[in-house]
N, C-alpha and C positions, 0 to 999 in steps of 0.2 A: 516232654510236656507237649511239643506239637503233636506227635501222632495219636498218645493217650487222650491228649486234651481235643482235639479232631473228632478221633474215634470216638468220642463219648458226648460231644456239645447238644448231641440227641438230652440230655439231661435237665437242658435248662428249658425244656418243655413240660417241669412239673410248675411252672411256671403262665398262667394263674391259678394260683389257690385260693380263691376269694370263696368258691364254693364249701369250702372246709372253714369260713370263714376269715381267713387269712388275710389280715388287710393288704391293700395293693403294694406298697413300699416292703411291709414282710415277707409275702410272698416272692418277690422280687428278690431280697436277702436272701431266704433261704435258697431258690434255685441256681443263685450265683455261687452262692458259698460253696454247695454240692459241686458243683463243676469245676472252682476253683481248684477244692479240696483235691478232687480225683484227679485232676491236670495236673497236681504239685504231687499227689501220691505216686501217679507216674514217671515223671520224673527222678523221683527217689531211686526207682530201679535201676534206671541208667546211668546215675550220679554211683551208685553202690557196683555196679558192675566197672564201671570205671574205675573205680578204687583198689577194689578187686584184682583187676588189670595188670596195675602198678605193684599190687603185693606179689602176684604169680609171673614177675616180668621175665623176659627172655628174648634174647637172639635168634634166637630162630624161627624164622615168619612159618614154619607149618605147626609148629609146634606152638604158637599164641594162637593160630586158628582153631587150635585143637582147644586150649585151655578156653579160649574167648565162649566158643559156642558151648562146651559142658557150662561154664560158669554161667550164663545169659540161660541154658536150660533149666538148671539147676533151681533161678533167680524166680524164673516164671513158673517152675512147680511149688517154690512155698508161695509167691504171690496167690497164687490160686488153692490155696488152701486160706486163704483169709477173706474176709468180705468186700473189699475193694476188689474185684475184676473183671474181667470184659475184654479187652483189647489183644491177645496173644499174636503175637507175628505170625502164628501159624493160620490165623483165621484171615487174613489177607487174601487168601487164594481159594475163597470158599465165596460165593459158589461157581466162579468160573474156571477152575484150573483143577476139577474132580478128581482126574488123573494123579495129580502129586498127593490129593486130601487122601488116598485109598492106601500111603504109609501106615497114617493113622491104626488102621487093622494093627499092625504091626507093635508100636508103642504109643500113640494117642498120638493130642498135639505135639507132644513133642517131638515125634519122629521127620514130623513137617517142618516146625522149628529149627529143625538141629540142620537139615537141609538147603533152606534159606538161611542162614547165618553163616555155614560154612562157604558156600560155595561165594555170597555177597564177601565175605574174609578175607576169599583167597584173594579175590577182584580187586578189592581193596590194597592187599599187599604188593601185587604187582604193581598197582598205580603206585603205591607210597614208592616202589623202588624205581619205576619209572624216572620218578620226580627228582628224588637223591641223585641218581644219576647224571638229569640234567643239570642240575646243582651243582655239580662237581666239576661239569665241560665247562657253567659259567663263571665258574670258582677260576678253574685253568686260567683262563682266556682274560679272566677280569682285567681291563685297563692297561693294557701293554706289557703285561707281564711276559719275561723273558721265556725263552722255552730250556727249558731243564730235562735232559734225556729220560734223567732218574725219575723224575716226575711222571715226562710223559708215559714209561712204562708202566707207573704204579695206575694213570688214567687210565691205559686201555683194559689193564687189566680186571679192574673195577668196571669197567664197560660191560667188558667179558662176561663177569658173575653175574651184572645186574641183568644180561639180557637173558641168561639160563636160568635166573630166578625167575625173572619175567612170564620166562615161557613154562616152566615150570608150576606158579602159580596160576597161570593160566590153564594148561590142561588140565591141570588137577578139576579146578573149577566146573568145568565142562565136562568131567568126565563123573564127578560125581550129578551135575543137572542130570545128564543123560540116562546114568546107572537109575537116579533116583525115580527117573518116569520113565524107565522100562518097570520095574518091580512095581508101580504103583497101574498099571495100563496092566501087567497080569494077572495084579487082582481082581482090578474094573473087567476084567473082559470075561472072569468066571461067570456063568451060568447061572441067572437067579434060582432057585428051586421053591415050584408054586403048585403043589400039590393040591387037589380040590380039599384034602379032607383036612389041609390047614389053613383051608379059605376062612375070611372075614368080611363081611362087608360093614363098615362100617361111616356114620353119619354126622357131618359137622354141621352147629349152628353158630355162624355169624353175628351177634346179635344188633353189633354196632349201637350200640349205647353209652354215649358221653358220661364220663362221672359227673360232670357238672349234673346230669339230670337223674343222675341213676335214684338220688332219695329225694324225690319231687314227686309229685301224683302222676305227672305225665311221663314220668322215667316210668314208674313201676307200673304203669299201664304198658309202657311199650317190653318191657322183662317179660313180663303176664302175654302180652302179644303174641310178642318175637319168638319166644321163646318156646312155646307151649303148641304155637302152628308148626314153626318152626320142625319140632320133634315130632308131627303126624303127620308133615310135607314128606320127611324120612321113613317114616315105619310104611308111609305108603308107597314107597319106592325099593321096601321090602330086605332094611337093611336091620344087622341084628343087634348093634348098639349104637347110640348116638353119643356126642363127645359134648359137651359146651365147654365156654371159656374160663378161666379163670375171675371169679368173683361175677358170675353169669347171675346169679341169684342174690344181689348184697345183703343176705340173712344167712342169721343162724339158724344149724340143724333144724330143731324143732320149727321153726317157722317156714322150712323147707319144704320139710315133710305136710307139709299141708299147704303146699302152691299147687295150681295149674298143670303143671309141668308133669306133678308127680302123681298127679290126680289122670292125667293120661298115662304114665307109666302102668300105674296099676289097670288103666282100663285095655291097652292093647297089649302089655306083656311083652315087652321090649327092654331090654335094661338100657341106662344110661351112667355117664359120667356129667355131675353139676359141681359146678365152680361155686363156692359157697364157704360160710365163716364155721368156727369150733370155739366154743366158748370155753376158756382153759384158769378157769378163775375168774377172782373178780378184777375188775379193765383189763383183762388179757384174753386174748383170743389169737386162734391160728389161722392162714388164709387155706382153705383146704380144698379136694378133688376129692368127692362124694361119690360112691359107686353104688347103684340103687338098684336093686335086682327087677325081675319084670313083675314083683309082686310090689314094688314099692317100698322095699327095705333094703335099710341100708346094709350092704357085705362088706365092704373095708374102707378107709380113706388116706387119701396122703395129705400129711400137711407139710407146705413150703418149706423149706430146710435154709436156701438163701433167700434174704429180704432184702429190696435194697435201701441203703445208707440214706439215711434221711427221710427219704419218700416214706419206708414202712418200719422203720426203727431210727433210733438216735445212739449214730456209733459214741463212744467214750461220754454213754447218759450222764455220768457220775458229774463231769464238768461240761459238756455243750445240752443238756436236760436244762437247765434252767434258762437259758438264751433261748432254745426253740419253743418252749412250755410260754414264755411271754411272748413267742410270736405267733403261738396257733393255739387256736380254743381246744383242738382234741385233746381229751387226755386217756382215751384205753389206747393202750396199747399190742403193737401185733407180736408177736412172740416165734423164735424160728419151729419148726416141726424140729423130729429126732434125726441123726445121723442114719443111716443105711437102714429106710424105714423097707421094708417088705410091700407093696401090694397086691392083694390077692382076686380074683376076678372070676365070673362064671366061664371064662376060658383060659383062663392060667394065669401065671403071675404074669405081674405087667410094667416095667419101667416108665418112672414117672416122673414129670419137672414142671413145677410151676414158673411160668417167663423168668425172673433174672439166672433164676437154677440153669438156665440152657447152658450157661456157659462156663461153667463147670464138668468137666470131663469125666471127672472120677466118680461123680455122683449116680450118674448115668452107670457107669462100668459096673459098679458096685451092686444095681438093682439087676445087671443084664446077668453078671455070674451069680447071683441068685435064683436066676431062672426065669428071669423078666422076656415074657418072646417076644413082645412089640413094645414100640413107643409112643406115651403120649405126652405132648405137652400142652398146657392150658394156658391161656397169656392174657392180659386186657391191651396190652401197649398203646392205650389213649391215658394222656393227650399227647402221645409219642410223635413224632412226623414221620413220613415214609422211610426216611431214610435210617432211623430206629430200627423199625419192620421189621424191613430187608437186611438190617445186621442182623437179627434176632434170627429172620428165616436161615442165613446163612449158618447161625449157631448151630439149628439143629440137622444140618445139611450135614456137617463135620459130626455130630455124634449119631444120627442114621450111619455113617457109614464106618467108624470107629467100632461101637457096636454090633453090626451086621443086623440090622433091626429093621423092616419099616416101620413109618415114624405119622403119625397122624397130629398134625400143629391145628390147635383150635384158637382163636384169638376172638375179642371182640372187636377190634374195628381193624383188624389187617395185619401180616397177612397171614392167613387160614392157609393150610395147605397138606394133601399128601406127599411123604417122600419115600422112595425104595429104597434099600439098602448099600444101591450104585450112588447115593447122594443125586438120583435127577427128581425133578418135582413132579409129580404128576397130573396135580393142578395145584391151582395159587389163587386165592382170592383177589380181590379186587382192595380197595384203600380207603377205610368210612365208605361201604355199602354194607348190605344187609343180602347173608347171603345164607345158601344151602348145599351141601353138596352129599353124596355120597359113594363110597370107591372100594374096590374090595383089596384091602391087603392078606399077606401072608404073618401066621405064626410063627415062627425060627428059635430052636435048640441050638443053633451053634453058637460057638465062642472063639473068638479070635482069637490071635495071641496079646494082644492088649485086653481081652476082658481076663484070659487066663491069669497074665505075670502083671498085669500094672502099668506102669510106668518105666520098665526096668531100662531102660536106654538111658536116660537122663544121669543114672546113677553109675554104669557101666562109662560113659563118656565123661564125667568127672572123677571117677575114681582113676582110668589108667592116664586124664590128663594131668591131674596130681601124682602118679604116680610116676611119669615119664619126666616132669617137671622137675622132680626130688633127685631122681636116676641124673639127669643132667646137673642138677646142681651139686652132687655129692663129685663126678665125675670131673668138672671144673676146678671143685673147693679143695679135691686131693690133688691137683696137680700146681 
């Protein structure tokens, strides 16, 4: 609960909602409960993997390292298959420690994961036998206790063991750090390939626009503003699609299609991508990325796949729907997009994630062995604080280089930014400014062997740790 609950207190910045009408005490309610909620959901993990622990238990400290980190992998690939996540131990090292992220290619987060947990394992076991040890010299010695031959042989001998295990779990330790950032530094040190004819340039608008104002006269003047110069500050800098943010336009389609924005689209013939709603029934709608060709029509869209908990849906509606329905006047609701949507674009497919989707690995994977050559992702993160951001930027740091993709992040108030496929930034917005930029990335065909096989490490690391587990316990239980 500390580190999930840490990792995530960026949450209780949906907090004030008085603009949704929410009165101030509700508001209040709701963004604490959210944060509560996800501090105790994380925790769950760790209280289960402990338990776990105790079921697969064993004597031999390389072989509970072995068990500990399959099972904590394992833990974290169904956690991320559910709506609640964010926080993976693997993304700890993102974005300063690029080198060990470039596993990733290999088996996703988890290949990161599996590396920090075992080597932290081994570290661990040495100290526990450290500790025993001394335990035992002050057991000896305790209070005048007589000296006993027999005795003192069985100490040193136990000395003996604990300082081979000592050292033992110790080189291990260090030997996989080392293995595991030489193989990550040969991948980093490959050779981008950036051929002109799989050139892009393409153009992000920043639009910085607070929800509090977004459905006010002087919000939708500054949309209409930002957004519409914005995109002919770009076409005149000669770039050949511009990106906006997520819910850049707070309308549906139809009312889209006859903004500002798209009213220059049609007039300079430049396509773009707009952040904008799909009306999917009646009070349900999807938050969607709109791909409008240079003629001003629409060519394909994605709609968000993860929503997050609370903010944009009500997890377990059937019973906490009626507690949030009495504490906010909204009542449409946002609805997720499909599983493994496709999107298609006047330069090829294109992998796509609207903000809380970043952190999600497989979602990504899934559009890139598709044929998806680059990445984008659209975000609003207001009324997030920086330090949201900069996880979120971090998020897409780890799947730019998972995927082998440059990665084009559009946000509205922070932070915007190009990444290359080595995970470095190429630029980075500023934090609630109003920005533009434009950069040229690369196209990319290739596929890693995590966009190839998956996840397959996680399942390979718990199956032979169960399966060396059983080997030992059958092995003990006959004799």
């Amino acid at each position: 609960m500390g580190y999930h609950g840490t990792a995530l207190y960026w949450i209780t910045g949906l907090h004030p909602l008085t603009w949704l009408g929410v009165p101030w005490l509700g508001s209040i309610a709701i963004a604490s409960f959210a944060w509560f909620f996800i501090s105790f959901w994380g925790g769950i993990l760790v209280m289960l993997w402990a338990r776990l622990m105790k079921v697969f238990s064993t004597q031999n400290s390389l072989l509970r390292v072995l068990i500990g980190t399959a099972i904590w992998c394992a833990l974290e690939r169904v956690w991320s298959a559910g709506p609640l996540w964010w926080s993976s131990i693997s993304y700890t090292q993102s974005p300063h420690n690029i080198v060990i992220l470039h596993l990733g290619q290999i088996s996703g987060p988890t290949a990161v994961t599996a590396v920090i947990f075992a080597v932290n394992g081994l570290l661990a076991e040495a100290l526990n036998v450290a500790f025993l040890r001394r335990l035992k010299v002050f057991s000896s010695g305790y209070q005048g206790e007589g000296y006993d031959s027999d005795k003192s042989d069985v100490l040193q001998a136990s000395q003996r063991f604990g300082t081979s295990a000592i050292a033992a779990s110790g080189v291990l330790a260090v030997a996989i750090f080392t293995s595991a950032h030489l193989i990550g530094y040969s991948l980093y040190s490959r050779p981008l390939s950036q051929p002109s004819e799989a050139a892009l340039k393409v153009g992000i608008v920043q639009g910085n626009i607070p929800n509090r104002l977004k459905f006010k006269p002087e919000g939708k003047q500054r949309i209409r503003t930002n957004y519409t110069q914005g995109y002919l500050n770009l076409v005149n800098q000669g770039v050949e699609a511009v990106v906006t943010p997520e819910g850049a336009l707070p309308f549906f389609e139809n009312e889209i299609i006859q903004s500002p924005i798209i009213a220059a689209v049609r007039e300079k013939g430049v396509m773009a991508w707009v952040g904008g709603y799909k009306r999917q029934g009646q009070d349900r709608y999807t938050n969607s990325l709109l791909t409008f060709t240079g003629e001003g029509k629409v060519y394909s869209r994605y709609d968000k796949e993860k929503l997050v908990p609370l903010g944009e849906y009500i997890p377990f509606e059937s019973v906490l729907g009626g507690i949030i329905n009495r504490l906010s006047p909204v009542t449409a609701r946002q609805i997720p997009g499909k599983a493994n949507q496709i999107v298609e674009s006047p330069f090829g497919n294109v992998t796509v994630g609207i903000c809380y989707g970043s952190a999600f690995a497989e979602q990504f994977r899934n559009q890139t062995a598709k044929g998806g050559k680059f990445i984008i992702t659209a975000s609003n993160n207001d009324p997030y604080s920086e330090a949201m951001q900069f996880q979120h930027h971090a998020q897409d740091i780890m799947r730019a280089i998972e995927n082998d993709r440059w990665a084009v992040r559009a946000t509205n108030t922070g932070y915007s930014a190009f990444v290359n496929p080595h995970g470095k930034t190429l630029w980075i917005s500023g934090h609630d400014s109003y920005e533009t930029h434009a950069q040229t990335i690369y196209r990319q065909q290739t596929q890693t062997l995590y966009v190839r096989w998956g996840d397959w490490l996680c399942w390979v690391l718990l199956g032979f740790a169960i399966g060396i587990w059983g080997w030992e316990k059958r092995v003990i239980g006959s004799k």
